[in-house]
TORNUTOR-6307 format. One record per residue (C-alpha): residue in one letter; x, y, z. Coordinates in pm, whole numbers, padded with zeros to 5 digits, always signed. Example, Ala and Ser with C-alpha at 12.3 -4.5 7.8 and 13.67 -1.06 7.14 Angstrom:
A+01230-00450+00780 S+01367-00106+00714 
//
This chain:
X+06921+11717+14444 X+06534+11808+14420 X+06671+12167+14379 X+06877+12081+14066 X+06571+11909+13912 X+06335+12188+13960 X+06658+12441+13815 X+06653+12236+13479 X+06229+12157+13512 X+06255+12578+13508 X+06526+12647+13266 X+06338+12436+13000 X+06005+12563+13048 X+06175+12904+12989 X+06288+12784+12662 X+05932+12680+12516 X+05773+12999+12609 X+06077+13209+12493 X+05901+13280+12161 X+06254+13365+12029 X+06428+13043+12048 X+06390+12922+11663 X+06606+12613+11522 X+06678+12922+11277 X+06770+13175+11539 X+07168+13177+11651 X+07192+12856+11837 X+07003+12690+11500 X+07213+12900+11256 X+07389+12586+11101 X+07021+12445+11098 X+06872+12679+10848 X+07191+12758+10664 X+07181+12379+10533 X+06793+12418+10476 X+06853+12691+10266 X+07112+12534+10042 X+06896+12223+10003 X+06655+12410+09839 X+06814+12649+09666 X+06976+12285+09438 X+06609+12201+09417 X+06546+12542+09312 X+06824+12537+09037 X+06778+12190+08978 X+06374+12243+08876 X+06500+12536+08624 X+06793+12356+08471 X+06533+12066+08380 X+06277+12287+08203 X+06273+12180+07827 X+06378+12498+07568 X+06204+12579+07260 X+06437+12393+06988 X+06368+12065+07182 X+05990+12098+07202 X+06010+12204+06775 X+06224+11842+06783 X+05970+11668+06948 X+05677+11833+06748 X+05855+11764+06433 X+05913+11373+06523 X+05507+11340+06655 X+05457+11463+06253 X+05650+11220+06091 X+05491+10922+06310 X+05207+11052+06190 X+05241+11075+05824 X+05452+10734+05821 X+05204+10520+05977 X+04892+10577+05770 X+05080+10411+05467 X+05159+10097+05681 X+04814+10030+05854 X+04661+10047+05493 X+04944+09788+05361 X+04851+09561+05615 X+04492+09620+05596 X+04529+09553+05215 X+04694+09238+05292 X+04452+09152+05546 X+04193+09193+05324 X+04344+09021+05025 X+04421+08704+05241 X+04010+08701+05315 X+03911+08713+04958 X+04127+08426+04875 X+03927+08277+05192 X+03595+08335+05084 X+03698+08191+04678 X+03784+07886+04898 X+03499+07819+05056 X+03283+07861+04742 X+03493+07614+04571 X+03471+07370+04801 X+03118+07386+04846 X+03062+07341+04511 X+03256+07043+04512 X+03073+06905+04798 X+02771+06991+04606 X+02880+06796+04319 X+02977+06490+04507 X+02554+06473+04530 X+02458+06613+04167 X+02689+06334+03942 X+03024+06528+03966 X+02872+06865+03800 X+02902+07192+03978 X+02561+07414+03963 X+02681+07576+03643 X+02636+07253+03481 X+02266+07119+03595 X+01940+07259+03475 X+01709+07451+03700 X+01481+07201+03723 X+01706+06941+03878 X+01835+07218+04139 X+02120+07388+03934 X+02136+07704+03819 X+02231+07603+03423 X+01984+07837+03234 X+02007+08126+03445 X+02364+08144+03439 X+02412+08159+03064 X+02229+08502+03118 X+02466+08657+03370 X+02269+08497+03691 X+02519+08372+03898 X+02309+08423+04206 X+02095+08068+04075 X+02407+07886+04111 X+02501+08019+04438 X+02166+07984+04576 X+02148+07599+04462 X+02460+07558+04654 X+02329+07744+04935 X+02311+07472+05196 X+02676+07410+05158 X+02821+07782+05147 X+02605+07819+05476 X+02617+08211+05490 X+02605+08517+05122 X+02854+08736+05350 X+03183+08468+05167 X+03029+08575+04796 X+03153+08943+04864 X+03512+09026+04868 X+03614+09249+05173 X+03801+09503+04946 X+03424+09543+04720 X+03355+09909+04845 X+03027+09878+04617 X+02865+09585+04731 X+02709+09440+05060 X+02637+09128+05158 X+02301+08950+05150 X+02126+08869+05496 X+02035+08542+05383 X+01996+08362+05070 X+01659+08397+04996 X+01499+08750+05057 X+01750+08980+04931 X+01981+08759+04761 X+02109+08863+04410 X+02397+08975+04191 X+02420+09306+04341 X+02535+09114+04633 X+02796+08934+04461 X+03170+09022+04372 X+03246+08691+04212 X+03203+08576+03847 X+03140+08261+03716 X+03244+08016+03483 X+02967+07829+03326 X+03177+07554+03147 X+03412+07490+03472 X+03447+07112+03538 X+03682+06931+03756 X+03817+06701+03436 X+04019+07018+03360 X+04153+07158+03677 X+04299+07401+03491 X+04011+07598+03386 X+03959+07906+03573 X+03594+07909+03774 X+03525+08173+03976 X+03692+08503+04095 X+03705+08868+04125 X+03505+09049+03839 X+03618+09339+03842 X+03821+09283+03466 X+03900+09613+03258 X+03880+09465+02862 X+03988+09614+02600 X+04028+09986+02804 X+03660+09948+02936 X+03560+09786+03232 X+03329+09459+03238 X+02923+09521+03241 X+02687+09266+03427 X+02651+08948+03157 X+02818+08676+02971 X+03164+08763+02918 X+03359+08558+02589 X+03676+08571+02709 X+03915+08455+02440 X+04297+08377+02469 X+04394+08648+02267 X+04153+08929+02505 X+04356+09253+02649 X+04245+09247+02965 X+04359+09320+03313 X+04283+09394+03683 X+04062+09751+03758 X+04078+09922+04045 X+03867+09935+04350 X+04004+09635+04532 X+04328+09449+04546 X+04614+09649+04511 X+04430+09999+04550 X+04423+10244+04748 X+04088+10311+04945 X+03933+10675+04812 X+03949+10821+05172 X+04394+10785+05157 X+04408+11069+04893 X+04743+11141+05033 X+04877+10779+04872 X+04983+10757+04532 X+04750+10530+04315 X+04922+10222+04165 X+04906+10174+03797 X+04852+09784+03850 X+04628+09583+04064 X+04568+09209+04149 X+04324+08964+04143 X+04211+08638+04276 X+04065+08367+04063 X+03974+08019+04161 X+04007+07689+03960 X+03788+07386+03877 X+04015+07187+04116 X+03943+07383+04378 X+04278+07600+04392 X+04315+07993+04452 X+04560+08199+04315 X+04636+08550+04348 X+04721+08682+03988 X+04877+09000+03852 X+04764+09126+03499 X+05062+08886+03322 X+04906+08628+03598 X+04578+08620+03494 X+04637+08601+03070 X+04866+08316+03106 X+04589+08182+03356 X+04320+08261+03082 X+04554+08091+02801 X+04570+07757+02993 X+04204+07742+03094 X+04109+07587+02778 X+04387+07461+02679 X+04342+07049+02575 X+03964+07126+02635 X+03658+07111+02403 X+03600+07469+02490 X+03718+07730+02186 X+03715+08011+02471 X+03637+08102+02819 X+03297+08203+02907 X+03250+08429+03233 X+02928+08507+03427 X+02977+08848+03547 X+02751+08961+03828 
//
């Protein structure tokens, strides 16, 4: 018995230093042939997976159309966007004017003489900054009197050291008063009469006036998407003596403009442009 164990204690000491016994030498043959199929299928398998030249074109071609299809949506929605803020800020001015004229015997700034607070005088000249600074306590901050899409104008700090027209993308209607809701107060300026866009002033606006939306903010298309085709009409917002906001188109805003003074004691509308 202790014989037998030392034989086979021998025999497989023999076999670790017999530097020719391999799991790929004859008694591992069927060992390494099965190796050597597995990767040879890994082998083919890596190759047959490799992508060929027509589908990288296809997926080159697909990364350019992504590209050139969603610039035009981002700047629709940032139009929108932008739109939908401008009717915000017309808002806000509207109703602190009403607020304001809840304290100044139901007459918005427009209507009350410098000297009491209002911004009357100045206004008649094209100053609508008077009237927005006499309401400054209730619009609380100058960056709601420019409209987002304004690429020419920046908004005040504050209403007092830098505050004027320059700062401003909203005209004004020195008649406006909330017995006719109807009459259009405030809104975008930028109005192209008569073929020629508006200057800084006091605007006579009459019923019968050709005049329509110009470009450079609702509708447009920012300067830096040259790629975009430009639209031949834009839109507008323009607020109301009752407080209301309304997005117009050119037909929008002359019907709006007919109506304004329409049963009033005014022959035609009068606009403050800054």
């Amino acid at each position: 018995m202790e014989y037998f164990h030392a034989n086979r204690i021998s025999n497989h000491r023999t076999k670790l230093k017999n530097p020719c016994f391999s799991p790929f030498s004859a008694q591992g043959t069927g060992y390494a042939q099965s190796v050597s199929e597995v990767m040879n299928v890994r082998s083919s398998s890596a190759r047959n997976h490799g992508l060929t030249i027509f589908e990288i074109l296809l997926i080159i071609v697909c990364i350019l159309l992504l590209a050139a299809l969603l610039p035009p949506v981002l700047v629709a929605t940032k139009r929108r966007d932008s739109r939908l803020s401008c009717v915000s800020n017309i808002k806000m001015v509207n109703l602190a004017f009403r607020i304001w004229e809840g304290d100044n015997n139901n007459l918005y700034p427009m209507s009350v003489s410098v000297t009491r607070g209002g911004g009357l005088e100045l206004v008649e000249t094209g100053n609508v900054a008077s009237c927005f600074q006499a309401a400054s306590n209730e619009l609380s901050t100058p960056k709601i009197l420019v409209c987002p899409n304004d690429w020419k104008r920046r908004a005040a700090t504050n209403f007092e050291n830098d505050f004027n027209n320059s700062h401003i993308s909203y005209f004004l209607n020195p008649d406006a008063n909330e017995t006719y809701p109807q009459m259009i107060m405030d809104g975008d300026d930028n109005f192209i009469v008569g073929g020629i866009p508006v200057k800084p002033g006091l605007l006579q606006v009459p019923t019968t006036t050709s005049i329509i939306w110009g470009p450079g903010r609702h509708g447009d298309v920012p300067t830096h998407h040259f790629w975009l085709p430009r639209p031949k009409h834009f839109l507008g917002n323009i607020g109301f003596a009752d407080g209301s906001v309304a997005e117009e188109s050119d037909l929008g805003l002359e019907s709006a403009i007919v109506y304004s003074t329409y049963g009033t004691s005014f022959p035609t509308n009068r606009w403050a442009i800054p």
